[in-house]
N, C-alpha and C positions, 0 to 999 in steps of 0.2 A: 504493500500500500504506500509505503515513502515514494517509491520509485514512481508510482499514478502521481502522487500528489505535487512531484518536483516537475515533471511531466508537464502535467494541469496549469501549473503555476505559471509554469514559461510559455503556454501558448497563451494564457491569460494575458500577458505580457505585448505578445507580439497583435493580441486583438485589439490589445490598449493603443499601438501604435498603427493600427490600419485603422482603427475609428481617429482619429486624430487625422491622420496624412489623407484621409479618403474623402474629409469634409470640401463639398463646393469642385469633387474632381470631374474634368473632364479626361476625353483621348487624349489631349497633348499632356495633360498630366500623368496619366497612363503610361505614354511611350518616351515621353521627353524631362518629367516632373517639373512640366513648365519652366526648364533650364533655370532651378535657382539654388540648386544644393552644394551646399558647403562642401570644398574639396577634402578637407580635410575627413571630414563623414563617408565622404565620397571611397577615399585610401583606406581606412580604417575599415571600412563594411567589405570590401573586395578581397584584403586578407582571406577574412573565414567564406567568402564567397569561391574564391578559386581553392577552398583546401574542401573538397569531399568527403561524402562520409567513409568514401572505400580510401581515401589518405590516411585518416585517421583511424584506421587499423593496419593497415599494409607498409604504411613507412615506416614503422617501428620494426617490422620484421624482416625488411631487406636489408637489415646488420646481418642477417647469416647468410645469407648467400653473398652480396657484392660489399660488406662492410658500409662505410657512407660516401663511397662513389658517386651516388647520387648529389653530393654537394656539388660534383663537379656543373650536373648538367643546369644546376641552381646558378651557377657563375653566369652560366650563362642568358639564364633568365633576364638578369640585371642588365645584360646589353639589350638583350631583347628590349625590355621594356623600354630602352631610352631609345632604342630603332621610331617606336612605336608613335610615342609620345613627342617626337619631333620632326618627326616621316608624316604619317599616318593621322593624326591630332586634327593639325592644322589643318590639314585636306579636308575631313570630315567638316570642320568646323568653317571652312571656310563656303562650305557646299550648304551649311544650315540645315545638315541630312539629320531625318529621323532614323531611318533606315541605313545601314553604312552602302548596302550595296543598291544604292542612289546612284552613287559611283560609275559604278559597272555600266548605268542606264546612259547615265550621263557622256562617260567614254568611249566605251565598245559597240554598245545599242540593245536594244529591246532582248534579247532570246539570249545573251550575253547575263543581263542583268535578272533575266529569269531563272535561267539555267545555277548563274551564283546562289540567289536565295531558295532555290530549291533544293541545290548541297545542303546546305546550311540545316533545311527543316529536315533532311532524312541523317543526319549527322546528328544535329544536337539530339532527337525523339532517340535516336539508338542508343547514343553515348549516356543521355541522361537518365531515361529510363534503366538500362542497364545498374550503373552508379546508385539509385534509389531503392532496385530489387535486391541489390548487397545488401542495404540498410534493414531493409521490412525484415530480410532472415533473421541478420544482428537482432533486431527490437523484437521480432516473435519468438527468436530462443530466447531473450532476456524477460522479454513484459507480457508479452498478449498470451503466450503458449499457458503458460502456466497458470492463466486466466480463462482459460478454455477457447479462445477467439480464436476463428479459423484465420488461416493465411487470407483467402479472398477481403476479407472484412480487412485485416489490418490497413490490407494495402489501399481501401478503398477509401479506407477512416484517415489516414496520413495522405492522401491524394486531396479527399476533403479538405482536409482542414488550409492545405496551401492554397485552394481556391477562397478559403472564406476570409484568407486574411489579404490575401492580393486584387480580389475582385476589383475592387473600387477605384483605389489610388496607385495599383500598379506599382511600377517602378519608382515611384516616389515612397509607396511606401518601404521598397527595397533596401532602398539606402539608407534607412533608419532600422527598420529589422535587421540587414545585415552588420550593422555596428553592433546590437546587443549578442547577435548570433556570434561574432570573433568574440566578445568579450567573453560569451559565457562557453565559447569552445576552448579558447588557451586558461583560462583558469583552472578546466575540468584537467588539462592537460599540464599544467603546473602542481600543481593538486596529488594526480597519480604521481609523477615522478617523484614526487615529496615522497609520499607515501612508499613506493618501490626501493628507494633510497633508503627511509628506516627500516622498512621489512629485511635488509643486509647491513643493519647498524652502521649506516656513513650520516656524515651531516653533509649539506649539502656543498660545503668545502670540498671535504674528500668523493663526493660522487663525482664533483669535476674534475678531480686530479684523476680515480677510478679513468672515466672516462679517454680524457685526454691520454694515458697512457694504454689502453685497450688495444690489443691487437686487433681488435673490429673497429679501430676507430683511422682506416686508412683511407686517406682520403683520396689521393691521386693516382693513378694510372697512364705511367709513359712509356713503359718497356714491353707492352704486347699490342701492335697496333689491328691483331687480329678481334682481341677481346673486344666486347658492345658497351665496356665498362671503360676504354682507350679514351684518355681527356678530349683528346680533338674533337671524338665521335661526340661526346657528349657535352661540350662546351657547345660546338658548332650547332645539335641538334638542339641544344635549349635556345639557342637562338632563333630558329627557326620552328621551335614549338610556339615561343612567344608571338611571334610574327603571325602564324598561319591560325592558334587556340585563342591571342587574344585579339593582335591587330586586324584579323579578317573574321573574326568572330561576334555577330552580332550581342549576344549573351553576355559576354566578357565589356564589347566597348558601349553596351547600352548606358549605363551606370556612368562610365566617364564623360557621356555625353551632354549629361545634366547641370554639369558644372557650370558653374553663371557665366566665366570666361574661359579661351582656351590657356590663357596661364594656368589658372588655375586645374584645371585639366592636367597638363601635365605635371604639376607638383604631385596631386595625386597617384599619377601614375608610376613616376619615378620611385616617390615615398614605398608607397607597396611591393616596387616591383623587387629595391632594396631587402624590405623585409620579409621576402621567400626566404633568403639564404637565413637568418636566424631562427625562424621559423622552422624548417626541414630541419635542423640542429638541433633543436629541442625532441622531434621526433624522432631520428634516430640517437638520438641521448636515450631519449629512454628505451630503444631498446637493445642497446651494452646496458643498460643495468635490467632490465628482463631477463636478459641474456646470464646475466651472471649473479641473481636471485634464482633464476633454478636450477644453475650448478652449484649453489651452495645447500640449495634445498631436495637436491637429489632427484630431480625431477625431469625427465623426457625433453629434451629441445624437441619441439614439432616440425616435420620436414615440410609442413607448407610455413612461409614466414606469416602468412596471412592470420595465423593461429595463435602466433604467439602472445599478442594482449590479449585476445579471450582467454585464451588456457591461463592466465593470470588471476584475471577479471572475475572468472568462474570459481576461486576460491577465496579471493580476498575479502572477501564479506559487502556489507550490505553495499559501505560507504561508498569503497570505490565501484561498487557496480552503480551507484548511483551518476557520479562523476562518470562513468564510461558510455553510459544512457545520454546523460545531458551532453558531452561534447558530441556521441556518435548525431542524436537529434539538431544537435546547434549548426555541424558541417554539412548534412545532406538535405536538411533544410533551406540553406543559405544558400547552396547550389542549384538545387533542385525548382524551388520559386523563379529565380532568376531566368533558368530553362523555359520553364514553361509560360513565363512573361513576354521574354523573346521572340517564342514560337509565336504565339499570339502577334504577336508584331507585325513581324515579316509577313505571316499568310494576310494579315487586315493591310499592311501595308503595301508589301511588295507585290505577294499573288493575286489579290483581289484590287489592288489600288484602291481602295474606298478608307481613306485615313478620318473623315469626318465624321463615320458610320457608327454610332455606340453602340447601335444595339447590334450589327455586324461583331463588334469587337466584344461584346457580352456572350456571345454565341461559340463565340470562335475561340474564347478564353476556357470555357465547358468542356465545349469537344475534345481541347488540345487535352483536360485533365483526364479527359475520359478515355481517349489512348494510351494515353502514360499507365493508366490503370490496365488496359490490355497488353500492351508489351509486359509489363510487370508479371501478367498471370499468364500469358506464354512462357515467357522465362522462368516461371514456375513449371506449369506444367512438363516443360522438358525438361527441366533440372538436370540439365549439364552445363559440367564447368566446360567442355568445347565449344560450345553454341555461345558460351557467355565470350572466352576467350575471340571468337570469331568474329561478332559484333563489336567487338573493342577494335580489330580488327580493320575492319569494313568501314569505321566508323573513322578512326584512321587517316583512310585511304580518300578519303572524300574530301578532307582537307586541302589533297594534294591539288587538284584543279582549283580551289577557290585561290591557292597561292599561285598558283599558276596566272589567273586572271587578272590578277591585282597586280603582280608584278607587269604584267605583260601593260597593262594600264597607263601604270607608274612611270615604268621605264622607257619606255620607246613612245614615238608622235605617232605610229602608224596605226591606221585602222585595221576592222576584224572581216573577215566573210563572216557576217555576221549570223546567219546558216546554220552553218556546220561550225557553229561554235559546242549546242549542246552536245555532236555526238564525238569533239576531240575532247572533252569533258571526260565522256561516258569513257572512252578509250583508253587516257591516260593508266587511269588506275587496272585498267585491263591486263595493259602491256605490262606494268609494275608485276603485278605479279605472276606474269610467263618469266618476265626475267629475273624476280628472286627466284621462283621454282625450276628454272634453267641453273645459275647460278651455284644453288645447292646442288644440284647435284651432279655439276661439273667439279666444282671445288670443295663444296661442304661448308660454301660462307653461306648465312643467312644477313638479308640486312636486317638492321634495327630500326632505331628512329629515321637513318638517314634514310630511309624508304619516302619519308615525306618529303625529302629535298628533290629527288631523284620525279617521282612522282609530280611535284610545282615545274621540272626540267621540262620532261616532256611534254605537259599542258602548254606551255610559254612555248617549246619548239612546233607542236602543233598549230598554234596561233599565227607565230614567224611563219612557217612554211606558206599556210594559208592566207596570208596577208594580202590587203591594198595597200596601196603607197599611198 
């Protein structure tokens, strides 16, 4: 009953702030927040908006398999973000776009700018849905199972509830939820490591020397350039994760676009995109002392790392499963809304062109949740971890053309056949993966992230080829 009532309290919370931000709202408040949110609210909410709830279990456990390698691909975040926010910012804003791929309308032409925001809606509904089915398991092992609630209901009652608080005020009210959603995710997650820290008698002095001195605590990678953990690979791919997940990413730049000015704008972005790297640090912190709370406790390392907080979580008593509930809710919450704010968008925006339409965009905000709730019970229904892996996948792959298009935009003065845009699109990601499944099994390389560079390559060569001057 604690864990209902801490539960309760925080949606309470987040209803206090949608009755508040939803008063007098219209669609431009909706999609734009009538451009007047404080940047700094702005940086602060986008932290725990880009950290997932499937983050906040799985980065703690990729200390056993690649150590915190992962910082590497964080370095690269931070250039990202400044690409982004002095590239990409300005453009946006200087176009007065609701929609980022206005752009694409504006540049390349009609089936061009179709074809982008259609990536975009079979992308984000994959990716997100996905991301939010990890969570329903997480909360139905922890909360509803042992309450008798079937999985259907959970997911429909947590699909709910992100409509009742977004309905109104939209992405206005985002950026105020998402502030208290970081706040109450890195507490919960300060919180446990306290706690995991005395469970092995350190103060929190020596958990940081523990740590620092861990042989899971290596960070770099320059002597195997075969490894997917090889710095370049993963510097360069966090650059171009940033570029193609936030700067061509509806979801991600909606939120910055509200900002009163484009300065403003980018202080935010910068700010945030800084504090990934301490951020990911704190997660893999905690898990070297996971890691080494249950070899002193004689306890089974799990071969999925995905395991390792819960196999924690599941015996550390009420408290911290309470803290595990509230940060798992605060991250795929904060992601999850945002998602489906987006989606709404773009289909009222970009598919249907009808931006003035409310009751359009009432409709279409419904619908969108009422998919989400169907992917979710597919993803159930099959319950495979392939299909889930696949879809992350696929999902991926999709990015690749939207970089493609943007660069191709950005870069060059020339026009598109504007035609057979959508089907060098479709093709890109095609040919990606004849040539990783060629590749493997000529060499036995598989690529990684750089899939998505490779993948932007081709779309941009497809475009060049087919070009007017």
């Amino acid at each position: 009953m604690t864990i209902i009532a801490v539960v309760l309290g925080y949606f309470a919370l987040l209803f206090v702030f949608s009755r508040w931000t939803g008063r007098k709202a219209t669609n431009q408040t909706f999609y734009r927040a009538d451009r007047q949110s404080p940047w700094y609210m702005v940086a602060f909410g986008m932290i725990g908006a880009s950290i997932s709830g499937v983050t906040f279990v799985s980065v703690p456990g990729m200390v056993l398999m690649t150590d915190m390698t992962y910082l590497q691909m964080c370095m690269g975040f931070i250039l990202g973000y400044a690409i982004v926010a002095f590239l990409l910012l300005p453009l946006y804003y200087r176009l007065n776009l609701t929609s980022i791929y206005g752009f694409l309308n504006q540049r390349l032409g009609r089936r061009s700018y179709k074809t982008g925001a259609s990536f975009f809606l079979l992308s984000k509904m994959l990716g997100a849905a996905v991301r939010f089915y990890v969570v329903c398991i997480i909360l139905q092992r922890f909360v509803f199972e042992p309450l008798g609630i079937s999985f259907a209901v959970t997911a429909v009652l947590l699909v709910l509830l992100i409509w009742l608080y977004t309905r109104r005020g939209g992405i206005k009210t985002l950026v105020w939820t998402d502030s208290l959603q970081t706040l109450c995710l890195f507490t919960a997650l300060l919180l446990i490591i306290y706690k995991v820290a005395s469970g092995i008698h350190l103060t929190m002095g020596e958990a940081v020397d523990v740590i620092r001195n861990s042989e899971l605590s290596r960070v770099f990678v320059f002597d195997d350039w075969m490894s997917k953990q090889y710095f370049w690979k993963q510097f360069l791919s966090g650059i171009f994760i940033v570029l193609v997940m936030t700067g061509v990413d509806q979801d991600m730049m909606q939120k910055n676009l509200t900002c009163k000015t484009l300065r403003g704008a980018q202080k935010d972005m910068c700010s945030y995109g800084v504090a990934f790297l301490p951020a990911n640090l704190l997660f893999l912190s905690l898990g070297v002392l996971l890691t080494l709370f249950m070899q002193q406790n004689g306890m089974t390392l799990p071969a999925n790392g995905d395991e390792l907080l819960p196999m924690y979580v599941s015996q550390a008593g009420t408290f911290v499963l309470v803290l595990f509930v509230l940060g798992i809710v605060a991250a795929s919450f904060s992601s999850a809304d945002s998602a489906l704010t987006s989606l709404t968008t773009i289909f009222c925006v970009d598919i249907k062109e009808r931006v003035a339409d409310e009751k359009l965009r009432k409709r279409v905000h419904v619908a969108m949740c009422g998919l989400f709730v169907l992917f979710i019970l597919i993803f159930r229904a099959v319950n495979s971890t392939s299909l889930i892996d696949a879809v992350y996948i696929i999902a991926s792959y999709t990015y690749g053309p939207l970089l493609g298009l943007f660069a191709y935009g950005l870069l060059t003065k020339r026009s598109v056949n504007d035609a057979i845009v959508p089907y060098i699109a479709v093709a890109s990601p095609l040919l990606c993966c004849a040539i990783d499944w060629g590749v493997g099994q000529m060499t036995g390389y598989h690529f990684g992230y750089e899939l998505l560079i490779l993948n932007g390559f081709l779309t941009f060569l497809g475009l060049r080829l087919t070009s007017r001057c």
